[in-house]
Each structure stands twice: as structure tokens, then as C-alpha cells.
C-alpha positions in Angstrom: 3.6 -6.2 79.6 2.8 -6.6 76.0 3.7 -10.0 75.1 5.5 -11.1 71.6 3.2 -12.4 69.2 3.7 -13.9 65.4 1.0 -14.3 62.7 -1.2 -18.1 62.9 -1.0 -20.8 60.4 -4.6 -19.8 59.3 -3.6 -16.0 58.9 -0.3 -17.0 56.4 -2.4 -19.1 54.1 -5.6 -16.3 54.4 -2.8 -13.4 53.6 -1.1 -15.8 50.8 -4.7 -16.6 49.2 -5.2 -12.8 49.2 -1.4 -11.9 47.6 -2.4 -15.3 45.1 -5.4 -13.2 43.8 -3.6 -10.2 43.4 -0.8 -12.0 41.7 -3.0 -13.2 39.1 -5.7 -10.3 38.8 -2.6 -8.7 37.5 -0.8 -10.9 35.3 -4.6 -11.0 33.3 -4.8 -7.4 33.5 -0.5 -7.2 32.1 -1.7 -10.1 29.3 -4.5 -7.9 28.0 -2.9 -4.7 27.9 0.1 -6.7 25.7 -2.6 -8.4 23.9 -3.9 -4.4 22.9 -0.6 -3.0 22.5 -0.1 -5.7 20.1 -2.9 -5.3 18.2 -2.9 -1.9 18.2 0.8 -1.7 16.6 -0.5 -4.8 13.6 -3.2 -1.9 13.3 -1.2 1.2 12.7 1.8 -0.9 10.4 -1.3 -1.6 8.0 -2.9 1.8 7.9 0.7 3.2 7.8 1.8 1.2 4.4 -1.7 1.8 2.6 -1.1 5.1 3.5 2.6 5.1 2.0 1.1 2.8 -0.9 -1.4 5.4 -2.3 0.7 8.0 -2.1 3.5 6.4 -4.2 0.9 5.1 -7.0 -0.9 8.6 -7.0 2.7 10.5 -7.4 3.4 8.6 -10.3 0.2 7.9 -12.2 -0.5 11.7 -12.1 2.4 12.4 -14.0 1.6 10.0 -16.9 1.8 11.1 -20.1 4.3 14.2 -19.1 6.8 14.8 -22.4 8.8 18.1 -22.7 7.9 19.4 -26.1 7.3 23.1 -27.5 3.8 23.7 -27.1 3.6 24.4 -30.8 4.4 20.4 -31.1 2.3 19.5 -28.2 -0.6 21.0 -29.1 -0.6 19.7 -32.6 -1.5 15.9 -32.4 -1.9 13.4 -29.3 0.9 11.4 -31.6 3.3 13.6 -31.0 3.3 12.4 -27.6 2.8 8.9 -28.2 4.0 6.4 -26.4 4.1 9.0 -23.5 0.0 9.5 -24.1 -0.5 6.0 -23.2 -2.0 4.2 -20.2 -2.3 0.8 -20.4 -4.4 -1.5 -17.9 -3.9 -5.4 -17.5 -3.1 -8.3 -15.2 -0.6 -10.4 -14.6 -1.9 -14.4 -15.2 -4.0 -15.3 -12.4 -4.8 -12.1 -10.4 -7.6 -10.5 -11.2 -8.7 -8.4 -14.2 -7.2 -4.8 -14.3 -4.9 -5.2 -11.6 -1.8 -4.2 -13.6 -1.4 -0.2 -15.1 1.5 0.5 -17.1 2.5 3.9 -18.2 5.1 6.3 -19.1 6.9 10.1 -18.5 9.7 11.8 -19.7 11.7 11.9 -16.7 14.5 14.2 -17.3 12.4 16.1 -19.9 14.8 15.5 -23.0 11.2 14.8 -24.9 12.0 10.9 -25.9 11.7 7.6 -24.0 14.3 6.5 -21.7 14.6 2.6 -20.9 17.0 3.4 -17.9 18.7 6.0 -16.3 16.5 6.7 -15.4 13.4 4.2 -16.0 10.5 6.1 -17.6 8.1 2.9 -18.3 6.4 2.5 -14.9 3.7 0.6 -13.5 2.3 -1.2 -10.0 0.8 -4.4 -10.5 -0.6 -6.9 -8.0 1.0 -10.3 -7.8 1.1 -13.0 -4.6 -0.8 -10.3 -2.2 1.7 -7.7 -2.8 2.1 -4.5 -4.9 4.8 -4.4 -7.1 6.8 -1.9 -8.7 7.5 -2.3 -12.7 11.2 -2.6 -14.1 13.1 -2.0 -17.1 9.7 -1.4 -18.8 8.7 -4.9 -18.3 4.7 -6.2 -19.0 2.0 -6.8 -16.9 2.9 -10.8 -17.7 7.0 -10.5 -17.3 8.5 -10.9 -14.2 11.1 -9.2 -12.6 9.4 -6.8 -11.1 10.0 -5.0 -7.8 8.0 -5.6 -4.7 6.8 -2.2 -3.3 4.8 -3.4 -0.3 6.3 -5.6 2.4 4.8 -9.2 2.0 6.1 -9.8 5.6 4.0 -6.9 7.2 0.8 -7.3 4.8 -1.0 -9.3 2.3 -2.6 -7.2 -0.3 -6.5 -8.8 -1.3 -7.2 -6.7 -4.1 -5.9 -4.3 -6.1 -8.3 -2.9 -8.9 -7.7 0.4 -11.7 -11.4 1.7 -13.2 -10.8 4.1 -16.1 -9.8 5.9 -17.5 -12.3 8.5 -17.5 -13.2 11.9 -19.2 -11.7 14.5 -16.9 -12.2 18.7 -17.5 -8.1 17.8 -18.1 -7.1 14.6 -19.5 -8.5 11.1 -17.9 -8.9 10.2 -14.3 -8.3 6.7 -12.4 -10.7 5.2 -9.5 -8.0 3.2 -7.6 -9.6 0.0 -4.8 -6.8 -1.1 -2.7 -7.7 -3.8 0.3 -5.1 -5.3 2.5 -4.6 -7.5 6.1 -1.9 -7.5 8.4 0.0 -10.7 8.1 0.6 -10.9 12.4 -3.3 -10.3 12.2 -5.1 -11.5 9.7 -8.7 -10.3 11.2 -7.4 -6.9 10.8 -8.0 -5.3 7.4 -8.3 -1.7 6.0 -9.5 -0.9 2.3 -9.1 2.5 0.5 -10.4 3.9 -2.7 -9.1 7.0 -4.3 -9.0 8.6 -7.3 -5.9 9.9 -9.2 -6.4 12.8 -11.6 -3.7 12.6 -15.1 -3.8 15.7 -16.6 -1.1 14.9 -19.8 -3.4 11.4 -20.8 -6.0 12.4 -23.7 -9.0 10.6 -23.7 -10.0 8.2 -26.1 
């Protein structure tokens, strides 16, 4: 006759040591994989608005200098074409030098300069770690510019235009952009590119 038989005092606490363990083998092992996940999503938000950041300043820098003349007119003299044929580089007070381009294009190609409606005097500048957008064909020194990164996602660290220089067509800009996440400082990503603008002469 088999007789009924429950577990010891000394086999709960062994089996409740064992289940402790494995309790908190896997809360470290849950913590760390959050702790990646978390990094890894600071990670990609960064690489994802450089990413979005050089293509917006490359799309419009390129098309600097654009006017819709007759070729007879645009072939004649770079005035003709002035103050499209014009890149300026500057800062705004405090940042650091040439971190500021200006520049224009005709827009809707009616071969004079628009103020708004649309804007054709454009520009990114840095100012208080973030890239911003120019306005009503504001200066490097004005405010009331428009902030193009998101300050609450990253902090840009520099922000630097070289040029321009003599291209087979027109001028070209070398471009430095360096930037953290704000969650995560200790991540950062830089990127340097260079942005061809075919309708600048140089000078």
C-alpha cells in the first residue's frame, strides 16, 4: 500500500531558492534586452533624421541659382542671373564660422525673385544644436527662422559648408553634419557629402 506523502520543509525552501534564481536570471536577461531595444531605437531615430536632413539640404542647394530665361539671355552675362547666381555662406552670432548658406531659385520659373508664394530665398543654418530652415528671405543673423530638425530627438554639434568650388558645371559644396541623440547622448553619427550646383558660376 503506497502511502500519501507531501513535499519536506527543506524541499519547499530548496525548490523556492531554485524558482528565486530563475525569477531573477530572467528579469536581468528582460532588463538588457529593453536596455538594447532601447538603444537600438535612440540609434536608428538619429541615423534616420541625418538621413532625412541631407537629403532636404542636398534637394535644395542643387537647385541654386536656377532662373527661367531664354538661353540667348542666359548665356549672355552671369548678371543676368543675379541675385539667383548667388550663394552666400555665414553664421549666425555665436555658432561657428560658415554654418549658415543662403541662396536662391526661381521657383515657379516666371524668371524674377519671389519673396513668398512661394519663398525663393532659402537657406539652412545652425543655431542652439538644430538645423533650421530660412524664412521670408531672412539673414544668417535674423531670426525667425524655421527649425527643420527635431531638437527633442537630436542635438546637432556641427554643421559646416566648404566652397564653393570649381566644378566641370558650376561650383560644388563639401557639407560636415555631426549630431547625438538627445535620449542618448553617447550615441552620435556624422556625415559628409558633397552637393553639386550646376546653375552657380564660379567666381
Amino acid at each position: 500500500m503506497l502511502l500519501a506523502r507531501g513535499f519536506t520543509l527543506t524541499e519547499m525552501m530548496m525548490a523556492m531558492t531554485i524558482s528565486s534564481v530563475f525569477f531573477v536570471s530572467a528579469t536581468g536577461i528582460s532588463a538588457s534586452h529593453l536596455q538594447r531595444q532601447a538603444v537600438l531605437h535612440h540609434k536608428l531615430a538619429l541615423l534616420d533624421e541625418i538621413t532625412l536632413l541631407e537629403q532636404a539640404i542636398s534637394t535644395e542647394l542643387r537647385r541654386a541659382g536656377f532662373i527661367s530665361l531664354p538661353l540667348t539671355d542666359y548665356l549672355l552675362s552671369a548678371d543676368m542671373r543675379l541675385p539667383f547666381n548667388r550663394v552666400d555662406v555665414d553664421a549666425f552670432p555665436g555658432e561657428d564660422t560658415r554654418s549658415c548658406i543662403t541662396f536662391s531659385y526661381d521657383k515657379n520659373k516666371n524668371g524674377a525673385l519671389d519673396i513668398s508664394s512661394p519663398a525663393e530665398q532659402l537657406g539652412f543654418r545652425l543655431r542652439d544644436k538644430t538645423i533650421e530652415y530660412r524664412m521670408s528671405g531672412r539673414s544668417c543673423g535674423q531670426s525667425g527662422w524655421q527649425d527643420l530638425s527635431t531638437p527633442g530627438k537630436i542635438a546637432v554639434t556641427a554643421f559646416s559648408v566648404d566652397g564653393p568650388y570649381p566644378a566641370t558645371y558650376g561650383v560644388f559644396f563639401e557639407i560636415a553634419l555631426r549630431a547625438q541623440a538627445v535620449a542618448a547622448p553617447s550615441l552620435q553619427h556624422q556625415t559628409q557629402f558633397r552637393v553639386d550646383v550646376a546653375n552657380v558660376s564660379y567666381r
